[in-house]
C-alpha positions, 0 to 999 in steps of 0.5 A: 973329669979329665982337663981335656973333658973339661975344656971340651965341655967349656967349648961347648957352652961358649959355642952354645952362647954365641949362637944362641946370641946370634939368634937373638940378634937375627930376630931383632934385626939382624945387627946391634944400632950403634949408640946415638953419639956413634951414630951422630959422629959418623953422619959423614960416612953413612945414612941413618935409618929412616925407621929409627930416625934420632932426633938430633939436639943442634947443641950438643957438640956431636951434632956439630959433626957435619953441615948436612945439605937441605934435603936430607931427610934422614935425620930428625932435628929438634926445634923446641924453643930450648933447642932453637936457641941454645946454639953458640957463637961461632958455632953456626957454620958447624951445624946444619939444620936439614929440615924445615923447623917448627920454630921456623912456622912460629918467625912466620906468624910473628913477623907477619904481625909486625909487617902489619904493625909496620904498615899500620904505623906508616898509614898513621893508623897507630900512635908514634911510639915515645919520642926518648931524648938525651934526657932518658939516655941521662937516666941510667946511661952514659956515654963510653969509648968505641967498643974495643977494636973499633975505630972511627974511621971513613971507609968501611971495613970488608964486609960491608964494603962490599955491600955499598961499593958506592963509597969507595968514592966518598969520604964516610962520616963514621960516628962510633957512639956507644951507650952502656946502662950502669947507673941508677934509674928511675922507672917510668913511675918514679921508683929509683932502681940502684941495680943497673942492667949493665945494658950495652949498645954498640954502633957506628952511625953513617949520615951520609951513607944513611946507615946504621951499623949495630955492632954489639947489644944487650937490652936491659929486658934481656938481661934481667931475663937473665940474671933476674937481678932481683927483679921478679918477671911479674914486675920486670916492666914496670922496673925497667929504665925507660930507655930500655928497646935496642929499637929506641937506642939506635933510633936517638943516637941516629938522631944525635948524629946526624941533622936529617934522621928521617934519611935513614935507610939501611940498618946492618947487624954485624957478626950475629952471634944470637943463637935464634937468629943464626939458625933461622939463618942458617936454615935459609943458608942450606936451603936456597945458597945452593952451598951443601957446607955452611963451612963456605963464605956466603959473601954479600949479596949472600940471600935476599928476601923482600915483599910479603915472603915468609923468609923476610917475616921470619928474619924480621921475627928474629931478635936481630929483626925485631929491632928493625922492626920496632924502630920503623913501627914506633919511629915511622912519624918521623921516617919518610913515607908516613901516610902513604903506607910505605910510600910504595917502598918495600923492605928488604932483608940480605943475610950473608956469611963471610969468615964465619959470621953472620950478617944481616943488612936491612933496607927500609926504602927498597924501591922493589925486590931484586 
């Protein structure tokens, strides 16, 4: 056969090959799917098909691509409880959850209960919860220097300022207290535990602006969640030091600093990093800020939620909720209000978003929801 033959011959089978190709791509749809990474990376530029809809894992980084305005509804996103809460600090403004989760569901039911476990405690109808003092912070705990680039000083700083415009005018009582567990302890039956959690809680306490601003924290139960430390789940509890709720923690050193506790109205959790509460938070974020990037400031008020609405439930469920939560249903003796319900008060919740961070701010004694 002649070279000319030959690759006259090779021609065809290439041209063969390709149709044949073409063909079978026709009958399956007409065009090859990108990949998923593909597809994820180029959000901004196009919709996917609502017939292939890939679920989108909020913590791999390609889903970080792009803040999707609530209502879209071409993308699927995974809400499993692994999901839920694997996404980083810093993170939150880069991804968007679109659609409402099932986690989402779950906050609901579970701050429903502890709305009623709060207004149970304020009728009197439940136990107080343990009243701690300096003694169980003795056991285990000791008292260390303001978390590093936190001053004590009278004004606050710009993001809460704007939320108490009222003191600009006075001069604030800032107390930095700061506990961290790293001592031996005693349990609750005596057992001498020489593994400290390493537990921390970081906070500034204002007397007279009746706030507590919670900085940073880590509960011993979480921790041991983590590390295990040689603890098994089946004993966790019974292993615990006594002082071991972010709740009772914040609730003694309110007590240590000021002369009247059962002031206290306003509990602030500053610059959220905890992976449940800012996707809770930025689903809210997306769905009611009218802002279709949560690339944008959200400043204070930012949202708020107040009364029997899910939205507050949810946040109170949170774990940056659940201490609020527990701190009014152990603590409520001791609050004002006890034996009137809530004493015709409400609880109200505003969440906002300023150079990235997240921020909630808990007022206990809200007369009514704006």
């Amino acid at each position: 056969m002649s070279v000319a033959s030959r690759y006259s011959v090779q021609a065809s089978s290439i041209l063969l090959f390709v149709s044949a190709l073409l063909l079978l791509l026709s009958t399956f749809g007409g065009t090859f799917e990108p990949s998923l990474a593909t597809k994820h990376s180029s959000l901004k530029a196009r919709h996917l098909p609502t017939q292939s809809l890939p679920v989108l894992d909020i913590s791999t980084s390609s889903a970080k691509s792009t803040a999707l305005p609530f209502g879209r509804q071409d993308l699927a996103l995974n809400f499993s409880s692994a999901t839920f809460n694997s996404v980083g600090p810093k993170r939150l403004s880069e991804r968007a959850p679109p659609r409402e989760p099932l986690a989402w569901h779950m906050l609901v039911c579970k701050g429903g209960v502890l709305l009623e476990k709060i207004r149970a405690a304020f009728e009197g109808s439940t136990p107080p919860g343990r009243d701690f003092s300096s003694a169980d912070l003795d056991n285990g705990w000791t008292t260390v220097a303001p978390f590093p680039g936190v001053i004590p000083a009278t004004s606050l700083d710009k993001y809460w300022a704007s939320a108490f415009p009222e003191s600009k005018d006075k001069q604030l009582e800032i107390k930095s207290i700061n506990v961290k567990q790293d001592k031996n302890y005693q349990t609750h039956d005596g057992t001498q535990i020489t593994n400290p959690t390493k537990a921390f809680s970081n906070g500034l306490y204002i007397p007279n602006q009746q706030l507590i601003i919670s900085l940073n924290s880590l509960s011993p139960a979480n921790i041991i969640s983590k590390r295990k430390l040689g603890i098994t789940n089946a004993n966790r509890d019974k292993q615990l030091p006594p002082l071991n709720k972010l709740s009772d923690i914040l609730w003694l050193n309110w007590k240590t600093a000021c002369a009247n506790p059962q002031e206290l109205r306003y509990i602030a959790r500053n610059k959220i990093i905890n992976k449940q509460s800012g996707s809770a938070m930025d689903y809210l974020f997306l769905r009611d800020s009218g802002k279709n990037s949560l690339k944008e400031d959200i400043p204070f008020p930012g949202l708020e939620y107040g009364g029997e609405s899910e939205e507050l439930k949810a946040l109170l469920a949170t774990p940056n909720g659940v201490a609020v939560a527990w701190m009014l249903i152990d603590h409520a003796g001791e609050l004002k209000g006890r034996g009137e319900g809530l004493g015709g008060r409400e609880i109200k919740v505003n969440i906002f978003e300023v150079d990235r961070d997240l921020f909630m701010l808990w007022d206990i004694e809200a007369q009514s929801p704006r």
